[in-house]
C-alpha positions as CSV (number, residue, x, y, z in Angstrom):
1,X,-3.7,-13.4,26.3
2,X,-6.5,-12.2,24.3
3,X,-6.3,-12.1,20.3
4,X,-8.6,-11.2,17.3
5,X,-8.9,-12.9,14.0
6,X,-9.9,-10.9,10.7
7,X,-10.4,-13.2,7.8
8,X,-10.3,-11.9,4.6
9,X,-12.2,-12.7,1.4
10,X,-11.0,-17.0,0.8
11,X,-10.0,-17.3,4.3
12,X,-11.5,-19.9,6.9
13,X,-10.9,-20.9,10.7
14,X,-8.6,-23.9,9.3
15,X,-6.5,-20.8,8.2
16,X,-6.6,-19.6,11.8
17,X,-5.6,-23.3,13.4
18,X,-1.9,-23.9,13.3
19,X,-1.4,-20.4,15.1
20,X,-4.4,-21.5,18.0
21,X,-2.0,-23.9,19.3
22,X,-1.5,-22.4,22.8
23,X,-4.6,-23.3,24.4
24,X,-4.1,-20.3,27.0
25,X,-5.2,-17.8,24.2
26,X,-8.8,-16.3,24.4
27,X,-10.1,-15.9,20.6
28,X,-12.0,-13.4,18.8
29,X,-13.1,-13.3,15.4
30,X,-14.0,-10.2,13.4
31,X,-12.5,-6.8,14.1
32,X,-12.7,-6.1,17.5
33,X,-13.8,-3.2,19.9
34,X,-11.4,-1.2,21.8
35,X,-13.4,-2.3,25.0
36,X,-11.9,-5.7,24.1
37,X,-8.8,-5.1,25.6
38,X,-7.1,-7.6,22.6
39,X,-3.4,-8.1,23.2
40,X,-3.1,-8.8,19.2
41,X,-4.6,-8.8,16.4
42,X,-4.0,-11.2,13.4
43,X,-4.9,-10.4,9.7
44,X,-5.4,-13.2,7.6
45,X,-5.5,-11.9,3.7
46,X,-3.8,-9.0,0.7
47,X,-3.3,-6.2,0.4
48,X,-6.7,-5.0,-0.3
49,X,-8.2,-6.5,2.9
50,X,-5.7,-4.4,5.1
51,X,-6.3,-1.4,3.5
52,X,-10.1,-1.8,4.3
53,X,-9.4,-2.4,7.8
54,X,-6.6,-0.2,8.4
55,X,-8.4,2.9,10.0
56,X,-9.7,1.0,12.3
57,X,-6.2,-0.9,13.2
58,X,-4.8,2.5,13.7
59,X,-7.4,3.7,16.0
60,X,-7.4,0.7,17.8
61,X,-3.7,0.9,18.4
62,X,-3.4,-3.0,19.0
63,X,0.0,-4.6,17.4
64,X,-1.0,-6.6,14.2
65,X,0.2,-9.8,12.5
66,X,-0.5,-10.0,9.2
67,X,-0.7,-13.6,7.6
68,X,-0.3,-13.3,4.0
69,X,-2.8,-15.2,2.5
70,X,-4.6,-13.0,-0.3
71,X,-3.8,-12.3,-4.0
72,X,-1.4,-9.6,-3.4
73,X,1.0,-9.9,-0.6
74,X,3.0,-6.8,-1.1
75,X,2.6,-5.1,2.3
76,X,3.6,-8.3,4.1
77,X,6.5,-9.5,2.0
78,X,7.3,-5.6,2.9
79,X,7.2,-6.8,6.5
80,X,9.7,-10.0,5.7
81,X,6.9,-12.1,5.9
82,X,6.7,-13.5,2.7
83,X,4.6,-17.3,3.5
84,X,2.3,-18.0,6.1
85,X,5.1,-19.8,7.7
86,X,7.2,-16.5,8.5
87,X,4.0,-15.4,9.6
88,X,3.6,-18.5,12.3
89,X,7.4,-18.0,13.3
90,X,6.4,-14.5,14.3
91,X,3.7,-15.3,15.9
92,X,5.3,-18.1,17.9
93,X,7.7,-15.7,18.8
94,X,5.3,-13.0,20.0
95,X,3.6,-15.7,22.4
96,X,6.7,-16.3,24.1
97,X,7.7,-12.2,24.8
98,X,9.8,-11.5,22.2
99,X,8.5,-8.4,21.8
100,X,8.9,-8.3,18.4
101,X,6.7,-5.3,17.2
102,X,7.6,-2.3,15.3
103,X,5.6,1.0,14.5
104,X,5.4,1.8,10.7
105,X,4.3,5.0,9.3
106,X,1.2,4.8,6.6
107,X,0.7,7.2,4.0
108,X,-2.5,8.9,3.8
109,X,-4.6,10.4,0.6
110,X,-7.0,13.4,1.4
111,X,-9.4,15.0,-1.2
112,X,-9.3,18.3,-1.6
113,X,-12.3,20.8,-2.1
114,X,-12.7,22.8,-5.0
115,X,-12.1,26.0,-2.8
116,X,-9.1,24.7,-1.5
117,X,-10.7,24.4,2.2
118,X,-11.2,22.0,4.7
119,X,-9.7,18.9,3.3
120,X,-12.3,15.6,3.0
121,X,-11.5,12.8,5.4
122,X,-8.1,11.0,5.2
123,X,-7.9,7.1,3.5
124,X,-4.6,5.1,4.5
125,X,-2.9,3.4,2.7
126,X,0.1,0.8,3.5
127,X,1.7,0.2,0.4
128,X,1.5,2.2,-2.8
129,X,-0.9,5.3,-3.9
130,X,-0.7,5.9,-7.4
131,X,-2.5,8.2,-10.6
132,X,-2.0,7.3,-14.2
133,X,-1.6,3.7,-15.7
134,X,-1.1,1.9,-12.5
135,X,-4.5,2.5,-11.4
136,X,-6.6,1.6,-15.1
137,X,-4.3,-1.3,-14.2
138,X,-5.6,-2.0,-10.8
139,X,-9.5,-1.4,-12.0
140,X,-8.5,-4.1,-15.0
141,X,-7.0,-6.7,-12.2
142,X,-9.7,-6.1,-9.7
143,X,-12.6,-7.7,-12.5
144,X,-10.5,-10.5,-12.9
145,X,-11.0,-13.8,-10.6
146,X,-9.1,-13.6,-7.6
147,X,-7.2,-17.3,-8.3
148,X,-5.9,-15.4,-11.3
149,X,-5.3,-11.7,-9.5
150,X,-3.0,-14.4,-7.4
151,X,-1.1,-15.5,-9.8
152,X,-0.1,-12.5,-12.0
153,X,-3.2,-11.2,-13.0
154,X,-1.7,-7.5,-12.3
155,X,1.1,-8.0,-15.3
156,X,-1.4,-9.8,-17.3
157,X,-3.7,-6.8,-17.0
158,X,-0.7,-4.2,-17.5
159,X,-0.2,-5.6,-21.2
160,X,-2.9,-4.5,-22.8
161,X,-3.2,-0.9,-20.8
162,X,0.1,-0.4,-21.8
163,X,-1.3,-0.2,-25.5
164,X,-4.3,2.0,-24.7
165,X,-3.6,4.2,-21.9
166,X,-2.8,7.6,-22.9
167,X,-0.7,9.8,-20.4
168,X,-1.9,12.8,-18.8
169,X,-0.4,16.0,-17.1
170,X,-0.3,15.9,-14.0
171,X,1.6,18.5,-11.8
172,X,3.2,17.3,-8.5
173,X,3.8,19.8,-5.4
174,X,5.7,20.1,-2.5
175,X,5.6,22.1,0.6
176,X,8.3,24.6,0.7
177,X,10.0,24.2,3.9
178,X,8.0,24.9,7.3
179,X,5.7,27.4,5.1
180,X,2.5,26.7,3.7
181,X,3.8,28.2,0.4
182,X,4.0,25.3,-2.3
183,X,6.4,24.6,-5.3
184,X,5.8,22.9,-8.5
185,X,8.4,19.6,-8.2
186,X,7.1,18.1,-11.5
187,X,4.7,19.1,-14.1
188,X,4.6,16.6,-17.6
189,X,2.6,14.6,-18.8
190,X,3.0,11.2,-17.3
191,X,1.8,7.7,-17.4
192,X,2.3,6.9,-13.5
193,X,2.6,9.2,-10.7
194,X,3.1,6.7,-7.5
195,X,3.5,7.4,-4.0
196,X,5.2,4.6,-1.9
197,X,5.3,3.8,2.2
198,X,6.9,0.4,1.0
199,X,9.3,-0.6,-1.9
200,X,6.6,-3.3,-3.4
201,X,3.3,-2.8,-4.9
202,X,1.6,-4.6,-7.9
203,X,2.5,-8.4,-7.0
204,X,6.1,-7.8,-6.5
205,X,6.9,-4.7,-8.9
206,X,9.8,-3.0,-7.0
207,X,8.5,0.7,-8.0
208,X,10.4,2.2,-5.0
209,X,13.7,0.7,-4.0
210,X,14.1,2.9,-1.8
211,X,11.1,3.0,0.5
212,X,11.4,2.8,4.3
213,X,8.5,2.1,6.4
214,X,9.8,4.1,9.6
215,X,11.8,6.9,7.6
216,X,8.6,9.0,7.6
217,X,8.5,10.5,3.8
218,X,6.9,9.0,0.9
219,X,9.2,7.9,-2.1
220,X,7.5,9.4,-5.6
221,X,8.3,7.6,-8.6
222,X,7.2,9.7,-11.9
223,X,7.2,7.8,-14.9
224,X,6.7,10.6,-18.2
225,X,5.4,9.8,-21.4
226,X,7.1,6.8,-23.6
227,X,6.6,5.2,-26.4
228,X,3.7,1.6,-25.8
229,X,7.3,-0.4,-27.0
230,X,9.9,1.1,-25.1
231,X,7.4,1.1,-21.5
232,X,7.1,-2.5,-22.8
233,X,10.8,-2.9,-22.1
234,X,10.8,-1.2,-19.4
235,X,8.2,-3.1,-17.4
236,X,10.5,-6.4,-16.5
237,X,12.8,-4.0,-14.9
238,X,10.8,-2.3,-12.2
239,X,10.0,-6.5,-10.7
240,X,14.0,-5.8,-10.1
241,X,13.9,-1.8,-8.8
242,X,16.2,-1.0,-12.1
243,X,14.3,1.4,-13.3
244,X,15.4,4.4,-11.2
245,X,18.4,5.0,-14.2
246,X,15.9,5.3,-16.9
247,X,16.0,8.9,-18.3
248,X,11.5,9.1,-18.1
249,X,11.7,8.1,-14.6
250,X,11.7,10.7,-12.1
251,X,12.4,9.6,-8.4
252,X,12.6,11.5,-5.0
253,X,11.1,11.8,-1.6
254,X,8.5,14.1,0.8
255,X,6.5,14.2,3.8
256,X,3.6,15.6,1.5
257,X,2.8,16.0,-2.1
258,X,-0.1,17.6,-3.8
259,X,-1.4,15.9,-6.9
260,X,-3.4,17.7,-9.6
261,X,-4.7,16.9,-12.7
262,X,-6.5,18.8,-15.7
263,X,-9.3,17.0,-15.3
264,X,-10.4,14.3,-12.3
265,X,-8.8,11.4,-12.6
266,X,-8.7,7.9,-10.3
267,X,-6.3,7.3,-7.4
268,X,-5.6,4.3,-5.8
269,X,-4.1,2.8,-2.9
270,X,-3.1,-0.7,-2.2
271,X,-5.2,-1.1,-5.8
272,X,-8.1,-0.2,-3.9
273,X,-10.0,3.1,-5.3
274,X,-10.1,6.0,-3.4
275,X,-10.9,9.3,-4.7
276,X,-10.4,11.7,-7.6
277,X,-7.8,14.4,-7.7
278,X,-6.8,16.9,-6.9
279,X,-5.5,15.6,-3.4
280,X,-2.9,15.3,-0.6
281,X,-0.6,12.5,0.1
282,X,1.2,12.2,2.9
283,X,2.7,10.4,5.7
284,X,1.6,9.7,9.5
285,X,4.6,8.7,11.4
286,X,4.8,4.9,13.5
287,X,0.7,4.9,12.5
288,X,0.5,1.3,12.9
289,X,2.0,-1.7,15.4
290,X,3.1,-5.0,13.4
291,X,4.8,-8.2,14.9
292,X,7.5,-9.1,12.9
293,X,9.2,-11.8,12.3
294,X,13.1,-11.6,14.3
């Protein structure tokens, strides 16, 4: 068997060792070629080092294992594997046939001209998309040093945003039916506009309880303008995915939402940037092979 190793940022081969037990398995490091003719492909790292490889993983096609080992973990605790250990046990299981691999859908984001034309090229993402506060929060986290983005360095940043971010309007759209006629689903002014594939995002917020990776539509979660004290309150409870009851939050699901804004503002996914709106979200169905852990 043939497999490839992508270390992220912090990562080293002695990351790499306990699962190059089975001396039968030929080793490659880096992201490798379709010519390689990999059997598997192991990601060592977050959430933001997937997302930079993930166009590539998808047209590769190979099945990946993704070791969590990076200062956000959402997209693997997503997976079940919340440790490097669940990570191992999946592997183990994959080297003895257990043909334990799933397809996953991915959301994608795709800029859209001014004229409404010929869309830019698609970004994935595997976790969470968002507009509004969650990405000044993301911008604030990313400047801070990665030990602390590990260890609650996203809430840490969300405090003080909370306090200065001012909401915006932004209008969300939906296809209507199998036209190419679109309808207004929400238009307010809002301080988080997110776009889920997986129920986590933000070091273990719970922003979409609902979110299935093989359901293929993206769960919205709308959150409209509040009061710095009440959102304040209202923060613990999305870590718990209670927030869905709260009268501000707006929740439901599509294939494909357009997001517009008076003027440009950021969007990010997997607290990567990405682009400015106006854009299209939307999903691509079993995108991407992942061992699991059985």
């Amino acid at each position: 068997m043939r497999a490839a190793a992508i270390l992220g940022l912090g990562c080293s081969g002695k990351d790499l060792l306990p699962f190059q037990k089975d001396s039968g398995i030929e080793w490659r490091m880096g992201v490798p070629a379709r010519a390689d003719g990999v059997d598997v492909v192991l990601l060592f790292g977050g959430d933001g080092t997937i997302h930079r490889h993930l166009g590539a993983l998808v047209n590769l096609g190979f099945p990946v294992l993704v070791v969590p080992a990076g200062s956000g973990n959402d997209f693997a605790c997503s997976l079940g594997l919340r440790r490097v250990r669940d990570s191992l046990a999946a592997w183990e299981q994959f080297c003895r046939g257990a043909k334990n691999i799933s397809a996953i859908d991915l959301g994608l984001i795709t800029p859209l001209s001014k004229a409404r034309e010929a869309p830019s090229i698609a970004t994935y993402f595997c976790c969470v998309a968002g507009v509004g506060l969650d990405g000044e929060v993301a911008r604030r986290a990313n400047r801070l040093p990665r030990w602390l983005r590990g260890h609650g360095g996203y809430a840490l940043s969300m405090l003080p945003t909370i306090f200065s971010f001012e909401p915006l309007p932004v209008k969300i759209s939906v296809p209507m039916g199998q036209s190419s006629e679109w309808t207004v689903r929400s238009h307010q002014r809002s301080l988080v506009a997110a776009f889920a594939n997986t129920p986590l995002y933000g070091g273990g917020m719970n922003v979409a309880p609902q979110a299935k990776m093989d359901d293929g539509l993206l769960d919205m979660c709308i959150v409209a303008a509040l009061s710095p004290f009440k959102l304040l309150r209202l923060f613990p409870t999305v870590y718990a995915g209670r927030h869905l009851g709260i009268r501000e939050v707006e929740y439901f699901q599509s294939e494909r939402v357009r997001v517009e804004t008076e003027e440009p503002q950021d969007v990010y996914g997997d607290g990567e940037f990405v682009c400015r709106t106006p854009v299209e979200v939307f999903v691509e169905r079993g995108a991407l092979n992942v061992v699991t852990l059985v």
